[in-house]
C-alpha positions as CSV (number, residue, x, y, z in Angstrom):
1,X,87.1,88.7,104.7
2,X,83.6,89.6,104.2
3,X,82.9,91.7,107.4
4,X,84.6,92.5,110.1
5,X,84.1,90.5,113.6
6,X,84.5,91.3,117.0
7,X,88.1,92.4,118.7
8,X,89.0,89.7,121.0
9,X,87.0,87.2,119.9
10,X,87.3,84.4,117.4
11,X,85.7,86.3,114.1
12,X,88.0,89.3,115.0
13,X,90.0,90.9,112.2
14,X,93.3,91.5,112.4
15,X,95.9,94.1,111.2
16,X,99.9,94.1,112.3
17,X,100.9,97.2,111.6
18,X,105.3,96.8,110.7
19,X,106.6,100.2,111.9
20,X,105.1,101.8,114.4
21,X,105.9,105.7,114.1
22,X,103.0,108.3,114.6
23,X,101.7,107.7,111.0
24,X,101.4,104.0,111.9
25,X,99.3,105.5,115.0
26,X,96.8,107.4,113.1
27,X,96.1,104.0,111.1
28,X,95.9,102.0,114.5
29,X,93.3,104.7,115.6
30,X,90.9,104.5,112.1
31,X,91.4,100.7,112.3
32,X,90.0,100.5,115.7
33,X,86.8,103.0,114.9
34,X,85.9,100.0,112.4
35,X,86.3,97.5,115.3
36,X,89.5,96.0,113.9
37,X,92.2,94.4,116.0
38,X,95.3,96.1,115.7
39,X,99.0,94.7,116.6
40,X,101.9,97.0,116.6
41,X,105.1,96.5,116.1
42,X,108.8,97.8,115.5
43,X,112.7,97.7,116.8
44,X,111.7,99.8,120.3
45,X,109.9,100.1,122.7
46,X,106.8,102.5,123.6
47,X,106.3,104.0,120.1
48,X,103.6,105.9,119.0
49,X,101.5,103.2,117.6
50,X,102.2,100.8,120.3
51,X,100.5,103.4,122.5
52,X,96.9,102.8,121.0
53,X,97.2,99.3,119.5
54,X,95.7,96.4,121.3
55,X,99.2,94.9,121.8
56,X,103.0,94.9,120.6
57,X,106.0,93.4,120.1
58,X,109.5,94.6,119.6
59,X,111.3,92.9,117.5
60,X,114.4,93.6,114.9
61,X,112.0,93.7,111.8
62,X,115.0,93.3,109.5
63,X,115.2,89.2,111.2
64,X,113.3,87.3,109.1
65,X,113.3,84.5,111.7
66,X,111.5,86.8,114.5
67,X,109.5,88.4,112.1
68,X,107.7,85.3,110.8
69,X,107.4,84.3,114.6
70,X,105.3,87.2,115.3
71,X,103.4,86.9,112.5
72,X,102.9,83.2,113.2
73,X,101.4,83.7,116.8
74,X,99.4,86.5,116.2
75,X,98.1,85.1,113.1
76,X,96.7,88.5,111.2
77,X,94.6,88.4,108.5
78,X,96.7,92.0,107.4
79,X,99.9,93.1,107.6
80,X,100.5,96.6,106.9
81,X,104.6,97.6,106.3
82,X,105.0,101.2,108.0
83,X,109.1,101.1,107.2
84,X,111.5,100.3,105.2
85,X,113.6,98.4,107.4
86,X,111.5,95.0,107.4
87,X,112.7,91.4,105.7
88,X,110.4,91.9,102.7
89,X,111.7,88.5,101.5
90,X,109.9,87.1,104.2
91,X,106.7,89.2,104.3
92,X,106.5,87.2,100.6
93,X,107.1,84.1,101.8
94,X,104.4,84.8,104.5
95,X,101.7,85.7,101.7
96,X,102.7,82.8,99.0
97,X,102.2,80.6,102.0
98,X,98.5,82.2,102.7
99,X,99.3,83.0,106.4
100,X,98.5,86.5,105.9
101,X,98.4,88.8,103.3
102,X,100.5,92.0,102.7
103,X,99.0,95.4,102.0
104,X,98.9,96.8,99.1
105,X,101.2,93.1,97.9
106,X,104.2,91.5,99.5
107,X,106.0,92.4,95.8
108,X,105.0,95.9,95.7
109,X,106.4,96.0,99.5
110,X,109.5,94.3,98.3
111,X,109.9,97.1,95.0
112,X,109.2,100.1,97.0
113,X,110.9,99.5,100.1
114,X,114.9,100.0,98.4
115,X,115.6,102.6,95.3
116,X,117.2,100.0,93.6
117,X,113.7,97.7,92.7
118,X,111.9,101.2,92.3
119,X,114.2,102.4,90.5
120,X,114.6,99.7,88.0
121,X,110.9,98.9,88.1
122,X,109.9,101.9,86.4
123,X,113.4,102.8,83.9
124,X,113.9,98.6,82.9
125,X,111.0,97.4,82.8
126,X,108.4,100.2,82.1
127,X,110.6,101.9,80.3
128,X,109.8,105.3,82.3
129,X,112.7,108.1,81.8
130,X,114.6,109.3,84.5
131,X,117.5,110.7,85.9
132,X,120.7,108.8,84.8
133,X,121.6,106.1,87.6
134,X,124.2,103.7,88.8
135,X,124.4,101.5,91.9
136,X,127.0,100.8,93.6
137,X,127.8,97.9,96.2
138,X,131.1,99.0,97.4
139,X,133.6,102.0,97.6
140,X,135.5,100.9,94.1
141,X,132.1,100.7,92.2
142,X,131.1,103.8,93.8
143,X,134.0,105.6,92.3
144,X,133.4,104.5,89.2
145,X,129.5,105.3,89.7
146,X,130.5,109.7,90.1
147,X,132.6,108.9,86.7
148,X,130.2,107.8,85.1
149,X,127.2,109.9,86.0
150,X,129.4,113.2,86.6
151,X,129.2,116.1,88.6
152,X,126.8,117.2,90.2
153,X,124.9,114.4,91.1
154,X,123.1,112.8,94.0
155,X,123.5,110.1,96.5
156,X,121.8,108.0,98.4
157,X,121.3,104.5,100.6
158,X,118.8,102.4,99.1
159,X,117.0,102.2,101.7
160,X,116.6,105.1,103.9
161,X,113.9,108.3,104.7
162,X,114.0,111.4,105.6
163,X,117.0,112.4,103.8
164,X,118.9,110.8,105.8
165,X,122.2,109.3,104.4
166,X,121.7,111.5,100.9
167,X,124.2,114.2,99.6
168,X,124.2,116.1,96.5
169,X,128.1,115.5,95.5
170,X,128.9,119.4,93.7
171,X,132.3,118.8,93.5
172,X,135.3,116.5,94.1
173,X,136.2,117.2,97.7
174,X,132.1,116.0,98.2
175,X,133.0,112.3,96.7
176,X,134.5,110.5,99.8
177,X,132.0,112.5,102.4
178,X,129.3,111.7,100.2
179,X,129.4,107.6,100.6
180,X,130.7,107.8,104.4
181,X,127.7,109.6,104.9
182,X,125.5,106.9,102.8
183,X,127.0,104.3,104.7
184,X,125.8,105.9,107.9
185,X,122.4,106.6,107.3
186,X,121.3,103.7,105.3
187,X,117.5,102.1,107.0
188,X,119.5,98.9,107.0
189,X,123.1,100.0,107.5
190,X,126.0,100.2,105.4
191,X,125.4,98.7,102.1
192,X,124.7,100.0,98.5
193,X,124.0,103.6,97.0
194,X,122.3,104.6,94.2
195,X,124.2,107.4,92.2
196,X,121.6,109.7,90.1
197,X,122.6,112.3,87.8
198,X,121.4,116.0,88.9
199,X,117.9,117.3,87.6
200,X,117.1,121.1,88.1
201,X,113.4,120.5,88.6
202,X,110.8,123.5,88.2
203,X,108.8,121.8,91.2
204,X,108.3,118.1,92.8
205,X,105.3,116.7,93.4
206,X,103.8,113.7,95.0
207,X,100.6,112.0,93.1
208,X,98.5,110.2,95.1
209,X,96.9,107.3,93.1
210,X,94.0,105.6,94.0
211,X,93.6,101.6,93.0
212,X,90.4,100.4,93.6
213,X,87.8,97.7,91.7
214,X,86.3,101.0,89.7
215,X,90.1,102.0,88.1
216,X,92.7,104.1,88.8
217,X,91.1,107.7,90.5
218,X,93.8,110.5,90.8
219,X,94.1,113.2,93.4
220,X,95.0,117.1,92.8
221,X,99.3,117.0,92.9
222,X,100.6,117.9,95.9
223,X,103.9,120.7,95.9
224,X,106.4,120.1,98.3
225,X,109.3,122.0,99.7
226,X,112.5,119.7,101.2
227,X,115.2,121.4,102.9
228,X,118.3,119.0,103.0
229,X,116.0,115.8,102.6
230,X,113.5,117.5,105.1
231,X,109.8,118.2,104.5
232,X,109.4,121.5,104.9
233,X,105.8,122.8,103.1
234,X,103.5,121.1,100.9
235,X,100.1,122.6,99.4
236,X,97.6,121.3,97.2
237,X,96.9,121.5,94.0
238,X,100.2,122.0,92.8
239,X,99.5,124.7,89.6
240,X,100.8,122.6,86.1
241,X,100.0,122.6,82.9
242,X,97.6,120.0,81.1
243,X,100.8,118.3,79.4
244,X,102.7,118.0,82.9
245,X,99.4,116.3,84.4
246,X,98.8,114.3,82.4
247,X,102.3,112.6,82.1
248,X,102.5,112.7,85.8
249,X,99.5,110.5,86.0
250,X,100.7,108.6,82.9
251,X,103.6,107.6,85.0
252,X,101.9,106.7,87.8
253,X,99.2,104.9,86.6
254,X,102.1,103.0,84.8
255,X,103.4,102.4,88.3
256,X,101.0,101.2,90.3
257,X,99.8,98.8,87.5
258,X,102.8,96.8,87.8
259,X,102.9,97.1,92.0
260,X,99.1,96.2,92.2
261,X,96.9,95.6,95.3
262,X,94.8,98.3,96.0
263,X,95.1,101.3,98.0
264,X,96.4,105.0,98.0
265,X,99.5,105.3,96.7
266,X,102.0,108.1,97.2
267,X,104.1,108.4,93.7
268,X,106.9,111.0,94.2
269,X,108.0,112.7,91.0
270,X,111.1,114.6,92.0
């Protein structure tokens, strides 16, 4: 696209925003101050986004059969993912099939929408270190996941936000609780975990990377306080020494190579 057009008209530009919380509704807003066309949508009714974009659809954005309906009728140039409960496989299809094309990339959507492609994104293939993991699919496996990785350690869905579904497993009367919990808060129900090892961290941070055809540009780390997967407090810059910087924007330059597009990310070292 080399400009944008008109809303309503045949040059207009299009965005469908997938997810359409009140961070989806700041984006509809700054779309529509550049004239952009913006389509909402998620699993209910009246959310925030849908309260300012031009129109919306509810749909279950986990069916990849309504979701490439939606797509197909609207016809946007973008689609932005909000969520992680979306069919990512068909968000790829969607792109490899030039219908629209997925912000930042349908693969990067695809990656960092579950732990488990993160996760083995930047240990298996980047070679990154982190915490010791396992997955596990079922109850059996998950067992055998605590044994492996020992107490304390961490669980979660692969797909979820918010803290939701995620326990830190202290001791051995935690275990069952622990994945009864993950099953129930899981983005896309029950399903898989990821078991990590426990990391007594000095502070977290989140580094938000900039792509963009100059380079990589980094912003000053955020700090941030969660309270049983909760955001709490964050402030910015986050004090670190020269070393710790640096590595943190090692890693996530490393990252966001591999995801490409371009695009803020946000790259969560915690």
């Amino acid at each position: 696209m080399a400009s944008i057009g008109t809303p309503f008209t045949g040059g207009a530009t299009r965005v469908m925003l997938c997810g359409s919380g009140e961070l989806g509704k700041e984006v509809v807003i700054e779309l529509q101050r550049y004239g952009v066309e913006v389509i909402a949508v998620d699993s209910y009714a009246n959310a925030p986004a849908m309260q300012v974009a031009d129109r919306s659809h509810v749909i279950s954005m986990l069916d990849g059969a309504a979701l490439r309906t939606v797509i197909e009728q609207e016809r946007p140039h973008l689609v932005v993912p909000e969520v992680e409960a979306i069919a990512t496989d068909t968000l790829a299809a969607i792109e490899s099939e030039g219908i629209a094309t997925v912000i930042p990339t349908a693969r990067a959507t695809q990656l960092t929408m579950n732990r488990e492609g993160i996760r083995r994104l930047a240990a298996e293939e980047l070679g990154l270190k982190t915490s010791p993991y396992r997955f596990a699919s079922n109850e059996e496996e998950y067992h055998q996941a605590i044994s492996e990785i020992g107490l304390p350690c961490v669980v979660k869905p692969i797909m979820s936000s918010s803290g939701k579904g995620q326990s830190t497993v202290r001791m051995e009367a935690d275990v069952q609780p622990a994945w009864d919990y993950a099953q129930k808060g899981g983005r896309a129900g029950k399903g898989k975990v990821i078991v990590e090892g426990f990391v007594e961290f000095d502070y977290e941070i989140t580094q938000l990377t900039v792509r963009h055809e100059g380079g990589t540009s980094f912003c000053e780390p955020i700090g941030h306080i969660q309270v049983d997967g909760d955001y709490r407090e964050s402030w910015q810059p986050q004090p670190m020494s020269e070393l710790a910087r640096e590595r943190a924007r090692d890693y996530a330059k490393a990252i966001t190579d591999a995801l490409g597009g371009r695009g803020i990310f946000g790259v969560e070292l915690f």
